[in-house]
PyMOL Python script that loads the backbone (N, CA, C, O; Angstrom):
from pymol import cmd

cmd.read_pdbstr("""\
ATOM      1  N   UNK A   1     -11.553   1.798  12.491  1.00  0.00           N
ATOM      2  CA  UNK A   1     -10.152   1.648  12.800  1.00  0.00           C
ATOM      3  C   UNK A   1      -9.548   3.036  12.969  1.00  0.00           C
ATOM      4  O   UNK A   1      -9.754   3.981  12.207  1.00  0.00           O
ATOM      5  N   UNK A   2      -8.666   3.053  14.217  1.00  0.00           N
ATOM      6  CA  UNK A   2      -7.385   4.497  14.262  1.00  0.00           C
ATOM      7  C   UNK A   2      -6.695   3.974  13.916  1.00  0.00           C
ATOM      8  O   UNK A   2      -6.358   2.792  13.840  1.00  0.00           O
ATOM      9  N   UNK A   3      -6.178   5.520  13.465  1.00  0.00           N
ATOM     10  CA  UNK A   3      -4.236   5.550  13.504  1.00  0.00           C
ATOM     11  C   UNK A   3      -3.819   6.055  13.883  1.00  0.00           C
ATOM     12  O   UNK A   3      -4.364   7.137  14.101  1.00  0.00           O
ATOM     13  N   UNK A   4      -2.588   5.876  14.317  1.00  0.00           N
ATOM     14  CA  UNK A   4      -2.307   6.567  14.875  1.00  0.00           C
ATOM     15  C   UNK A   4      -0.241   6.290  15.085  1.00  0.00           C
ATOM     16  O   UNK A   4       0.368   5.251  15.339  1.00  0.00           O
ATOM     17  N   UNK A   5       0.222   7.541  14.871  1.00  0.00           N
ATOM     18  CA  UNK A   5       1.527   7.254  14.348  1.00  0.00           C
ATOM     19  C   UNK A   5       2.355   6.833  16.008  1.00  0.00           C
ATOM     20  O   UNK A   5       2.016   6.890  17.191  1.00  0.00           O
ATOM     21  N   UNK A   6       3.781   6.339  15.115  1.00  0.00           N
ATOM     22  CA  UNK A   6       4.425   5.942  16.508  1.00  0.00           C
ATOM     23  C   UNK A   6       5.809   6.014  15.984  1.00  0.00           C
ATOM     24  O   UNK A   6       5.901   5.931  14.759  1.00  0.00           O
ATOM     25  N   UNK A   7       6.893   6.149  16.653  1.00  0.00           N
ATOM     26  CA  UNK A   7       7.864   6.645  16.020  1.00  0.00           C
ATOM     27  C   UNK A   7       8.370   5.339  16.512  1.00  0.00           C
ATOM     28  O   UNK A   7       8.123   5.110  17.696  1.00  0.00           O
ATOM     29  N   UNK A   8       9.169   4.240  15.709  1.00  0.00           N
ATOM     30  CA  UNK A   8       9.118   3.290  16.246  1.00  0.00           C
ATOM     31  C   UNK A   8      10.919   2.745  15.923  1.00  0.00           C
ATOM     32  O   UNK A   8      11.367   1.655  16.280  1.00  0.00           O
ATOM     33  N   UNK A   9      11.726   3.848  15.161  1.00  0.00           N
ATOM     34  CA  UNK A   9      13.095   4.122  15.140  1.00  0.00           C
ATOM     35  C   UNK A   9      13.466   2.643  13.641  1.00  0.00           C
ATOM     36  O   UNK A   9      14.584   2.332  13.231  1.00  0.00           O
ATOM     37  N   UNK A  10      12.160   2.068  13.191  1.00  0.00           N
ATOM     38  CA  UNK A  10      12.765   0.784  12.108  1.00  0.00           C
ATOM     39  C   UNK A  10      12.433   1.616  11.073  1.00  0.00           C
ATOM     40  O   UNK A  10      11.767   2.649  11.007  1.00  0.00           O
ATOM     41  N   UNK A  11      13.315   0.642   9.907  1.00  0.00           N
ATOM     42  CA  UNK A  11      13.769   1.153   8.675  1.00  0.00           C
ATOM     43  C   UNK A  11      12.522   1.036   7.881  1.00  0.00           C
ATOM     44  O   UNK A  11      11.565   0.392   8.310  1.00  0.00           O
ATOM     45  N   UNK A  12      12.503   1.771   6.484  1.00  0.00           N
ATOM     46  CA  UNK A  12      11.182   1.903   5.934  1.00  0.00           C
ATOM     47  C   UNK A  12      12.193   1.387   4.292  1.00  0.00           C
ATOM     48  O   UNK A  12      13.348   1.520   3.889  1.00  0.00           O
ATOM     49  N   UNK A  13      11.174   0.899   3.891  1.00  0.00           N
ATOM     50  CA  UNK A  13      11.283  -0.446   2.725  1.00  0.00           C
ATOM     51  C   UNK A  13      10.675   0.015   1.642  1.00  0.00           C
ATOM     52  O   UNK A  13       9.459   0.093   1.466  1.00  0.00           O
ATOM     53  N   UNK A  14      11.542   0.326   0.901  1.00  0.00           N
ATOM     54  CA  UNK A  14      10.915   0.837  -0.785  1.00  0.00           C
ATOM     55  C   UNK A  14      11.397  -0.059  -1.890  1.00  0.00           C
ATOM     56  O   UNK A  14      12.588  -0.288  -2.102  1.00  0.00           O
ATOM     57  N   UNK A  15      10.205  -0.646  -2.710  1.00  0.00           N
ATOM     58  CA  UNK A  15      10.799  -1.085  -3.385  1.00  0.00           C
ATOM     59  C   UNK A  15      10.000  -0.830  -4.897  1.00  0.00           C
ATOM     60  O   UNK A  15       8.824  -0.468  -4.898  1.00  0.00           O
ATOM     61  N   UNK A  16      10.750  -1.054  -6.168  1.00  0.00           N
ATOM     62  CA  UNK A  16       9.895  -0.655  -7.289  1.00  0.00           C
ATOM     63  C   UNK A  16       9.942  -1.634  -8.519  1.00  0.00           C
ATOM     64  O   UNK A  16      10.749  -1.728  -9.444  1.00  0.00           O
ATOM     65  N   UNK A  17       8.959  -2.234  -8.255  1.00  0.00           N
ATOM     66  CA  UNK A  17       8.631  -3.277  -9.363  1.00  0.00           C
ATOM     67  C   UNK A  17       7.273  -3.512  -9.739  1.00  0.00           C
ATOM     68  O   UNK A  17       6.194  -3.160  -9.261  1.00  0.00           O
ATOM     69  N   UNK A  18       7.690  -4.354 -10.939  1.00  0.00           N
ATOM     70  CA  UNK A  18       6.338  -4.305 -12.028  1.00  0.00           C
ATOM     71  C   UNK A  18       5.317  -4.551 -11.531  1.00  0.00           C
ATOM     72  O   UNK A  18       5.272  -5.260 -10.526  1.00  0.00           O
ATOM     73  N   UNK A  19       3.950  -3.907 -12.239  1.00  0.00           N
ATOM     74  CA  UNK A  19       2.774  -4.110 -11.172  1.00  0.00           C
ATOM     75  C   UNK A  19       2.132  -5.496 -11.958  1.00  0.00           C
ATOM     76  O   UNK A  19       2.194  -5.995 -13.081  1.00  0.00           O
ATOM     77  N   UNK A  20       1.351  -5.850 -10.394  1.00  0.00           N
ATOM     78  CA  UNK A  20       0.818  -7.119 -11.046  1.00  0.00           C
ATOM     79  C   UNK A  20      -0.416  -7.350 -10.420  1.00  0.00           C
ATOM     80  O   UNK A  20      -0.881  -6.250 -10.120  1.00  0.00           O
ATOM     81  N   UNK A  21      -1.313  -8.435 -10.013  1.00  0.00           N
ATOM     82  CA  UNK A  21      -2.334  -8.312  -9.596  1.00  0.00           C
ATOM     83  C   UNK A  21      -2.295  -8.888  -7.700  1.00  0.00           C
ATOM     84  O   UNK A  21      -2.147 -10.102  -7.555  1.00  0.00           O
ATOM     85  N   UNK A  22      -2.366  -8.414  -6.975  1.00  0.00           N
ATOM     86  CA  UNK A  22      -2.204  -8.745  -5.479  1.00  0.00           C
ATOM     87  C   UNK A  22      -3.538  -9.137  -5.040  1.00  0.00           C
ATOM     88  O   UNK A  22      -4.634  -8.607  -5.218  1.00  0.00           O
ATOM     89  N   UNK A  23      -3.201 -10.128  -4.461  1.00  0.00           N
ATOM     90  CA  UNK A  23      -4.802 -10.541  -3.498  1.00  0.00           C
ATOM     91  C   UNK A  23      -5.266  -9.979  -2.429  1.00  0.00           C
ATOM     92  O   UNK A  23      -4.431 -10.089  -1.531  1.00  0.00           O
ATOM     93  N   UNK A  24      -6.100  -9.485  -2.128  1.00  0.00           N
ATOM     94  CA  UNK A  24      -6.764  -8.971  -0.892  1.00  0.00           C
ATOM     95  C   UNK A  24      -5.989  -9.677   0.438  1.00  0.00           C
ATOM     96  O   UNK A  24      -6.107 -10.860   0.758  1.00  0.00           O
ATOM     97  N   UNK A  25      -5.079  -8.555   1.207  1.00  0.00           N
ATOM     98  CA  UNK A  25      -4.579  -9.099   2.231  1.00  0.00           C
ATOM     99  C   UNK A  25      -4.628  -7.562   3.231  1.00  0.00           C
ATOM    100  O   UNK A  25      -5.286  -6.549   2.992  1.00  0.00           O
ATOM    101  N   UNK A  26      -3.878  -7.775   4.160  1.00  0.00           N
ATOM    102  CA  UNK A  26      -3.880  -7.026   5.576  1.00  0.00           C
ATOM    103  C   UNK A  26      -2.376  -6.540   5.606  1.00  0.00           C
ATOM    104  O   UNK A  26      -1.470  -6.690   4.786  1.00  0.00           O
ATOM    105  N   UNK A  27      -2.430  -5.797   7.043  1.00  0.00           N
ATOM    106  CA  UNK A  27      -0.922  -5.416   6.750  1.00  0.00           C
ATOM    107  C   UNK A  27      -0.510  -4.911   8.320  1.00  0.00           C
ATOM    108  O   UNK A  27      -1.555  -4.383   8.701  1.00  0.00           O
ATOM    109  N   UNK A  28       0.371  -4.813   9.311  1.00  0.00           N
ATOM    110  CA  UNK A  28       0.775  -4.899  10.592  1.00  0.00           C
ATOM    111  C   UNK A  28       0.835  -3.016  10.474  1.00  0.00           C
ATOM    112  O   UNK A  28       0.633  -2.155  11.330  1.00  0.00           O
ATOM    113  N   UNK A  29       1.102  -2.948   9.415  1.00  0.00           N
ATOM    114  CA  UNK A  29       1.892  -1.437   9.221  1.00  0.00           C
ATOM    115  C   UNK A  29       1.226  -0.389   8.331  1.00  0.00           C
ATOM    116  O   UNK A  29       0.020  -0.633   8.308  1.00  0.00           O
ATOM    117  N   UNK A  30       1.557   0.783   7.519  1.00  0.00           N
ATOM    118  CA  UNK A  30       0.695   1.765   6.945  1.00  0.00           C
ATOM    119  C   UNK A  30       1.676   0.908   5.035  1.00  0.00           C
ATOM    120  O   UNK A  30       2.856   0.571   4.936  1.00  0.00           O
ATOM    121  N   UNK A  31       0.882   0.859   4.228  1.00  0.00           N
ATOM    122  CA  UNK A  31       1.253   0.755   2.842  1.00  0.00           C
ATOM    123  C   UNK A  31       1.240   1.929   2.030  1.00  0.00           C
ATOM    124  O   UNK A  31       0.271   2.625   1.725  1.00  0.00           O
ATOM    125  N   UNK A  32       2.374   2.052   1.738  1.00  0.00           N
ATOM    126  CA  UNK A  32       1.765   3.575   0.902  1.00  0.00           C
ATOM    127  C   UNK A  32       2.712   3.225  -0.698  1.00  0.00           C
ATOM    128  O   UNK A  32       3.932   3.141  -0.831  1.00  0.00           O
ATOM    129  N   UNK A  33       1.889   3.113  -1.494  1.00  0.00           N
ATOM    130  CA  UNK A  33       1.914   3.153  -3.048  1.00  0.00           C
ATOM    131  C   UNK A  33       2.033   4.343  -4.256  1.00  0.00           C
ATOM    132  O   UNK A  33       1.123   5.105  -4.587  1.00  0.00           O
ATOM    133  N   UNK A  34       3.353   4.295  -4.802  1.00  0.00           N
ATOM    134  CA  UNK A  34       3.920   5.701  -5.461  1.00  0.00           C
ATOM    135  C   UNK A  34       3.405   4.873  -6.837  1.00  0.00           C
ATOM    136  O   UNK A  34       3.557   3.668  -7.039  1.00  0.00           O
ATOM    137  N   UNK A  35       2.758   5.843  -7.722  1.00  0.00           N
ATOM    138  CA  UNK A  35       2.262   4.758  -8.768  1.00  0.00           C
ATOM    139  C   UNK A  35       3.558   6.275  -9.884  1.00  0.00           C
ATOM    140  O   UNK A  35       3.038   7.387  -9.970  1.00  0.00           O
ATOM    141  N   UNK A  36       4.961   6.118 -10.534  1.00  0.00           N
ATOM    142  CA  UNK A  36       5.522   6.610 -11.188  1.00  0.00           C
ATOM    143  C   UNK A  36       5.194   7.086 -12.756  1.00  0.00           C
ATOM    144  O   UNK A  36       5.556   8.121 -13.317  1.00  0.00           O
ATOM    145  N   UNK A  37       4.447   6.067 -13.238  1.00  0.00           N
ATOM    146  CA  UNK A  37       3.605   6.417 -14.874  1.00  0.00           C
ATOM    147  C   UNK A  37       2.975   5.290 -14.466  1.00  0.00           C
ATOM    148  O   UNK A  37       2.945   4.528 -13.500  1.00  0.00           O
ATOM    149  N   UNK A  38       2.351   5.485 -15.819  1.00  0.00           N
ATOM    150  CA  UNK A  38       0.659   4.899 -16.285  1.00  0.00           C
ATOM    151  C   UNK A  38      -0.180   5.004 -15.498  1.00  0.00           C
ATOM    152  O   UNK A  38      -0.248   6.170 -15.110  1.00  0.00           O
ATOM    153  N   UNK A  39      -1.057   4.209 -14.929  1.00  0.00           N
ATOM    154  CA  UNK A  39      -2.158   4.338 -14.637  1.00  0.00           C
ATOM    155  C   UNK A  39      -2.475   3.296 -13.148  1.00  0.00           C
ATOM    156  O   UNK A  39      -1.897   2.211 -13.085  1.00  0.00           O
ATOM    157  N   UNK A  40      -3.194   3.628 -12.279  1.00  0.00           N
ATOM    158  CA  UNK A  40      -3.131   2.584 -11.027  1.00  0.00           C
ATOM    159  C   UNK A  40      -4.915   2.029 -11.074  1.00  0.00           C
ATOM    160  O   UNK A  40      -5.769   2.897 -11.253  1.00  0.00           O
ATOM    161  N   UNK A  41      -5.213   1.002 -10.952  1.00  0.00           N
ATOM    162  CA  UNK A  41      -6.279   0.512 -10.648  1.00  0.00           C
ATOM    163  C   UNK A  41      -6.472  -0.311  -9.480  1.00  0.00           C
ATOM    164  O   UNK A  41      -5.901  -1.397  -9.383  1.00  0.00           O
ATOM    165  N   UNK A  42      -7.271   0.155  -8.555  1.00  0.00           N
ATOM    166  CA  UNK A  42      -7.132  -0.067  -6.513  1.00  0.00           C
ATOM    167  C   UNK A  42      -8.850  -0.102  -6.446  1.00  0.00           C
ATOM    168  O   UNK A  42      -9.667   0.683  -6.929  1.00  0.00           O
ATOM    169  N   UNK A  43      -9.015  -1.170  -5.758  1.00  0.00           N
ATOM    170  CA  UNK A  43     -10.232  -1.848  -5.288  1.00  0.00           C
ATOM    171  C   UNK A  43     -10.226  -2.044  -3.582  1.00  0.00           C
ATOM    172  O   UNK A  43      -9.559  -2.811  -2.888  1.00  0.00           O
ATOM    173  N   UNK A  44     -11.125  -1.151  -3.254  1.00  0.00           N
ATOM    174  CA  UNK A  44     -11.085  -1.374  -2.103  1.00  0.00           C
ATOM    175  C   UNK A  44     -12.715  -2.114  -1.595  1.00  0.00           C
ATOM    176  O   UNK A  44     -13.784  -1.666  -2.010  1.00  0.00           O
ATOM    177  N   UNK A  45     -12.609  -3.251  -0.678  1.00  0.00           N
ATOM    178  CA  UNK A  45     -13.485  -4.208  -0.295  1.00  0.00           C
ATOM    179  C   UNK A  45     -14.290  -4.485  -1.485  1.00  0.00           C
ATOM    180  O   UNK A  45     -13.528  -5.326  -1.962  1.00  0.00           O
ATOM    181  N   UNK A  46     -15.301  -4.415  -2.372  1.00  0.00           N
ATOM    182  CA  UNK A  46     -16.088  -5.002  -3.836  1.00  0.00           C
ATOM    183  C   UNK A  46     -16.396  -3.659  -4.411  1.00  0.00           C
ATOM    184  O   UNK A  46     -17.299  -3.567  -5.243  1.00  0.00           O
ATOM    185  N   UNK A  47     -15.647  -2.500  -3.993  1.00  0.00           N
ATOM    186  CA  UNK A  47     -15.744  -1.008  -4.801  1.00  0.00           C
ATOM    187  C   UNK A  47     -14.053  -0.932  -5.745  1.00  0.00           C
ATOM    188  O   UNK A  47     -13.017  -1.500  -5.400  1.00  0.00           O
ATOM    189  N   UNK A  48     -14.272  -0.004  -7.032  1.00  0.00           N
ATOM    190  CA  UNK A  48     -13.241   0.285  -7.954  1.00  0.00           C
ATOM    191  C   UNK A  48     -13.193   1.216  -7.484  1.00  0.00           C
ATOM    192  O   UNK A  48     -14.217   1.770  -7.085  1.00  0.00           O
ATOM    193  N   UNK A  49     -11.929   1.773  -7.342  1.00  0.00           N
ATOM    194  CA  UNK A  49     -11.318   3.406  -6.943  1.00  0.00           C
ATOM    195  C   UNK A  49     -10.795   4.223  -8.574  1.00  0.00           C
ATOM    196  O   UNK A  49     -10.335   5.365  -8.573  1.00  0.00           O
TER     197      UNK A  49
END
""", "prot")
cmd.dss("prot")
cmd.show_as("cartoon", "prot")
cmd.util.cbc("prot")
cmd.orient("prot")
């Protein structure tokens, strides 16, 4: 997969709430995750990061 940026003039969506467990999904757009304290645990395809 590329990326490749695009200036596309829409609003960008922050939001900050409790972490919980998310199911393996997809995404139209780039996700980017600010982890503020403790600790982050991220699994990517059947690997632990």
């Amino acid at each position: 997969m590329q990326l490749k940026y695009v200036d596309t003039k829409e609003e960008i969506v922050a939001i900050n709430r409790k972490s919980k467990h998310i199911e393996p999904h997809l995404h139209n757009a780039l996700e980017i995750v600010c982890v503020t304290s403790g600790a982050l645990e991220l699994g990517i395809w059947k690997k632990e990061i």
